[in-house]
N, C-alpha and C positions, 0 to 999 in steps of 0.2 A: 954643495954650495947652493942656498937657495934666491933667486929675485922675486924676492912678494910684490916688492912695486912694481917692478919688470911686468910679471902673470898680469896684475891686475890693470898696467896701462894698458897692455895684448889683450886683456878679456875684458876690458871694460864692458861691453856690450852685452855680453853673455850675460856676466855676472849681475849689471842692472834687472836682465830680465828677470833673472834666475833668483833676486830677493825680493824684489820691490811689493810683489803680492802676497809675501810670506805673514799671513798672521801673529804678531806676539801683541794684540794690546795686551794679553795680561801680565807681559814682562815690566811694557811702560809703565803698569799700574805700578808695580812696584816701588816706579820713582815717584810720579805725580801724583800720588796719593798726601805724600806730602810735603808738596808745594800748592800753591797758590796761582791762578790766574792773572796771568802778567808778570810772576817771576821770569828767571832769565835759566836758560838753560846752554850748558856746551855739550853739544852733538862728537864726541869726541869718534872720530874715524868711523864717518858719517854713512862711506858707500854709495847706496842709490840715493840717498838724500827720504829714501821711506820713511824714517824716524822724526826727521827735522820738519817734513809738511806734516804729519799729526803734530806735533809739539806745537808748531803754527798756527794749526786749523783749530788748536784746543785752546786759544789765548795764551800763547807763551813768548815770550822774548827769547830768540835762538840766534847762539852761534855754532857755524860748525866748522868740523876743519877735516883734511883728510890729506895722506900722502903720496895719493895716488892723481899725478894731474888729471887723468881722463874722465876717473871717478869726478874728481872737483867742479870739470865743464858739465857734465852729465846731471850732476846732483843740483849743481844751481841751477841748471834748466828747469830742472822737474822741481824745485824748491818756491823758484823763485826770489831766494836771495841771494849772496856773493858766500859761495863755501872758500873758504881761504886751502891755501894749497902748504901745508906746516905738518910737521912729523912731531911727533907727542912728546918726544924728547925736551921740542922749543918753547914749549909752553911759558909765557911768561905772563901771566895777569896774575893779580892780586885780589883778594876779597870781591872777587865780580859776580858768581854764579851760585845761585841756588840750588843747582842741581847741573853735576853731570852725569853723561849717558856713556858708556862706554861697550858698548853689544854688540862682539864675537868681535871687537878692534883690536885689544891690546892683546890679545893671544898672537898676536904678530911682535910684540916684545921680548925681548932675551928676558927668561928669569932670571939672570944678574940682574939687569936695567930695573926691574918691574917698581922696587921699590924710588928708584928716582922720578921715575914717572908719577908716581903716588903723590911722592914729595909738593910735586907740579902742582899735580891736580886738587890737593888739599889748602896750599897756597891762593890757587884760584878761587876756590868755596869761598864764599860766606860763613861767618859762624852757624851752626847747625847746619850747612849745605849737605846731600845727600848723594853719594856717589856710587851707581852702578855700575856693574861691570859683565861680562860671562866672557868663558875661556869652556873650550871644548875639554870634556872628565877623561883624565889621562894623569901619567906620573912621570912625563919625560918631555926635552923638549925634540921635536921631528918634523922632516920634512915629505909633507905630502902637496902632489902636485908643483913642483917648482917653488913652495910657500915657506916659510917657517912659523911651525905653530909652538905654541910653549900652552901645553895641556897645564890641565889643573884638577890637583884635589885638596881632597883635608889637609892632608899632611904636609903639600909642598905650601897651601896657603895658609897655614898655621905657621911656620917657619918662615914666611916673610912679617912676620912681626907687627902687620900692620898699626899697633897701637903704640908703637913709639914714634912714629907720626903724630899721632893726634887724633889718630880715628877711631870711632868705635862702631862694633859691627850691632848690626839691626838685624838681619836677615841672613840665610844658605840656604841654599836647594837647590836642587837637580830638574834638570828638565828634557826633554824629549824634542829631536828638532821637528819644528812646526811643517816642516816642507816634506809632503808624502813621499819623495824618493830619498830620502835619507835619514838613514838609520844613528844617526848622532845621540849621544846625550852630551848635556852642557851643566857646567859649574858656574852658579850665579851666585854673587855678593853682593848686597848693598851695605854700604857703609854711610857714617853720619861723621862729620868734622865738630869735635867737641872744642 
């Protein structure tokens, strides 16, 4: 049995230190490439709040959310704005965002759920809205550290069908994790809401 929110109220601290320095602009690029200065982004399971002060500091309109309360005090401190404290399940906006961010969050989702979540998340786009995501490259879902992660590859994200939604994919690749002590690879998508 795993508590992810449990770990992450208990490690808040840690885990702040332990990302907030970690380099991926060039994951960001992926999404802000295409969008615009002054669209609106959702910082979807936000963390240290690292993601949400660039999206900030680069003219963007940002919300974030995250379901960890410690993370939520921690991330608006360092942000600057009000992280909402909501589990991705609740998602309820409409047509709001031009871009969501979803990097190394929903890999805390049951593959059952993944696609309602999707559901959410496409609901909340804007037409053409552009939605990233990354889940660590694996073909099960497991618990490491007290957490549940639900890995990702080809296969299992071919079979969640994502275009009976409404989405069509843009993007796949593999990456390398950015933080010199760990030897991770990660499964990134970005998707566009047609």
């Amino acid at each position: 049995m795993s508590d992810t929110l449990g770990y992450y109220n208990d490690n808040a601290d840690q885990f702040f230190a332990s990302t907030i320095e970690a380099d991926i602009s060039e994951l960001r690029i992926r999404l802000t490439r295409y969008l615009k200065q002054g669209d609106y982004i959702l910082d979807l399971g936000c963390g240290s709040g690292r993601d949400t002060k660039v999206f900030i500091d680069q003219g963007f309109r940002v919300d974030a959310i995250d379901g960890s309360e410690e993370l939520c005090k921690k991330a608006s401190e360092y942000t600057g704005i009000q992280v909402k404290h909501q589990y991705f399940q609740d998602i309820n906006e409409e047509d709001k965002y031009n871009g969501v961010w979803a990097c190394a969050s929903l890999l805390h989702v049951e593959y059952n759920d993944l696609l309602d979540v999707f559901s959410k998340v496409y609901t909340a786009l804007k037409t053409n809205g552009i939605f990233y995501m990354s889940f660590k490259l694996g073909d099960s879902d497991v618990i490491r550290e007290d957490r549940h992660f639900t890995d990702m590859n080809d296969e299992r994200f071919d079979a969640l069908n994502v275009q009976t939604i409404g989405f069509e994919e843009i993007d796949r690749w593999q990456t390398l994790d950015v933080r010199p002590d760990r030897n991770v690879e990660w499964f990134n998508v970005t998707l566009k809401k047609v």
